[in-house]
VEXRO-176929 format. One line per field, with one value per residue (C-alpha): residue number from 1; x negated, y negated, z negated. Coordinates in Angstrom, 3 decimals, m for minus. Example, Ala and Ser with C-alpha at 12.3 -4.5 7.8 and 13.67 -1.06 7.14 Angstrom:
# VEXRO-176929
nr: c(1 2)
xx: c(m12.300 m13.670)
yy: c(4.500 1.060)
zz: c(m7.800 m7.140)
***
This chain:
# VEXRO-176929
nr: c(1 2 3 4 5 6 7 8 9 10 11 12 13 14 15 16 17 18 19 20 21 22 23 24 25 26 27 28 29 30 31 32 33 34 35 36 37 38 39 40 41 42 43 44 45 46 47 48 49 50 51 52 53 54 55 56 57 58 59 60 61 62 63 64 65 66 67 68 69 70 71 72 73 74 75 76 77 78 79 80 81 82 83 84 85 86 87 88 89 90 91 92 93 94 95 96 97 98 99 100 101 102 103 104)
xx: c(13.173 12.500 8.788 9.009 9.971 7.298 4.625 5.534 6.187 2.202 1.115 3.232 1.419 m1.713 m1.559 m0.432 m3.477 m6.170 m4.057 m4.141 m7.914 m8.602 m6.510 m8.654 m12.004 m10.579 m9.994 m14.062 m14.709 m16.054 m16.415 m18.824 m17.354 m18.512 m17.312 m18.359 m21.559 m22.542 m21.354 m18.921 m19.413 m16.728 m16.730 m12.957 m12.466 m9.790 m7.000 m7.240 m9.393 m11.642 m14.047 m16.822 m16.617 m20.467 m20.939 m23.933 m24.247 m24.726 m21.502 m19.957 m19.930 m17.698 m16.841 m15.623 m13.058 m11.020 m13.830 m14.975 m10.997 m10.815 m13.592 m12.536 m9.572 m10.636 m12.849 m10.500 m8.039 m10.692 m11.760 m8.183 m7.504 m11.007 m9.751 m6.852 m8.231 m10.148 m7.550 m5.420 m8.342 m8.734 m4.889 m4.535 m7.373 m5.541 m1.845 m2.972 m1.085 2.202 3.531 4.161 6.263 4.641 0.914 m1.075)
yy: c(m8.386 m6.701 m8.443 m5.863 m3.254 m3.865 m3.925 m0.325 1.015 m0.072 1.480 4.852 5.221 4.153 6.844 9.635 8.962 9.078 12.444 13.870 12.988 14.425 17.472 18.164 17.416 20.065 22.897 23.037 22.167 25.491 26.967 30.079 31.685 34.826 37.675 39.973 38.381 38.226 41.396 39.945 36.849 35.532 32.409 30.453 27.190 24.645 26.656 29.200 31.791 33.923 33.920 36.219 39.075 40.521 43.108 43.753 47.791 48.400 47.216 49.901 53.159 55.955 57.425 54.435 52.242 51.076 48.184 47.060 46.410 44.229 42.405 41.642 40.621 38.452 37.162 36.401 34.609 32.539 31.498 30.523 28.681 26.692 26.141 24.699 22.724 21.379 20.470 18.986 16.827 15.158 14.520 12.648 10.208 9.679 9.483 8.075 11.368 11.106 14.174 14.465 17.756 20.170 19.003 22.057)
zz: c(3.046 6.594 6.513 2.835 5.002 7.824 5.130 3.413 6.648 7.900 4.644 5.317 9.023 7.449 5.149 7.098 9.906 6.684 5.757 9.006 9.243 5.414 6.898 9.670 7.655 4.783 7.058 7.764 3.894 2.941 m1.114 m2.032 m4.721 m6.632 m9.223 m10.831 m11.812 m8.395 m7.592 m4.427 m2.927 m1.012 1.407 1.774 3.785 2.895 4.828 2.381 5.132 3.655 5.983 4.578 1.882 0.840 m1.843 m3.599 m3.061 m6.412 m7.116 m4.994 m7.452 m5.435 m8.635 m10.145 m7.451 m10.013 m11.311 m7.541 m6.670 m9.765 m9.229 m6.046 m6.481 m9.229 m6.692 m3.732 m6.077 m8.096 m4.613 m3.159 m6.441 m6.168 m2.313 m3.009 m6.472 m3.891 m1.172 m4.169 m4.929 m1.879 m1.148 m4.310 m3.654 m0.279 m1.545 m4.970 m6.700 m4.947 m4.263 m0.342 1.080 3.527 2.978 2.587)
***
């Protein structure tokens, strides 16, 4: 029974060091994502960081706000959701789709 033991508890470690590695390999995963049919263009990593916004300037209308804030946030959400689509992705190949607290 404890060599039972020794065995799962090798292939807990082993898993956590390929998480940790996926981990730091997601956070520099980047996604470009865009709304509006082109209209913003957003850039999000695996941490969820938006890390660039661009809007076509004819998608900014002063008279008419309202439709640029919707596209974007239609565009910052569609790009956190691909983000973490993405993230949940990869930590299923690793943990073979067991669920394990506090990842990401």
């Amino acid at each position: 029974m404890a060599k039972g033991m020794n065995n799962l508890m090798r292939q807990a470690q082993m898993m956590q060091q390929k998480i940790s590695v996926l981990q730091k390999e997601l956070e520099s995963r980047e996604l470009d994502v865009s709304s509006g049919g082109g209209a913003v263009k957003i850039k999000i990593n695996g941490k969820q960081e938006i890390l660039e916004l661009k809007l076509d300037p004819e998608a900014v209308d002063p008279n008419d706000i309202e439709t640029l804030e919707e596209i974007l946030l239609t565009g910052v959400n569609q790009a956190v959701k691909e983000s973490q689509d993405m993230v949940s992705t990869a930590m299923n190949k690793v943990t073979g789709g067991m669920n394990v607290p506090g990842l990401f």
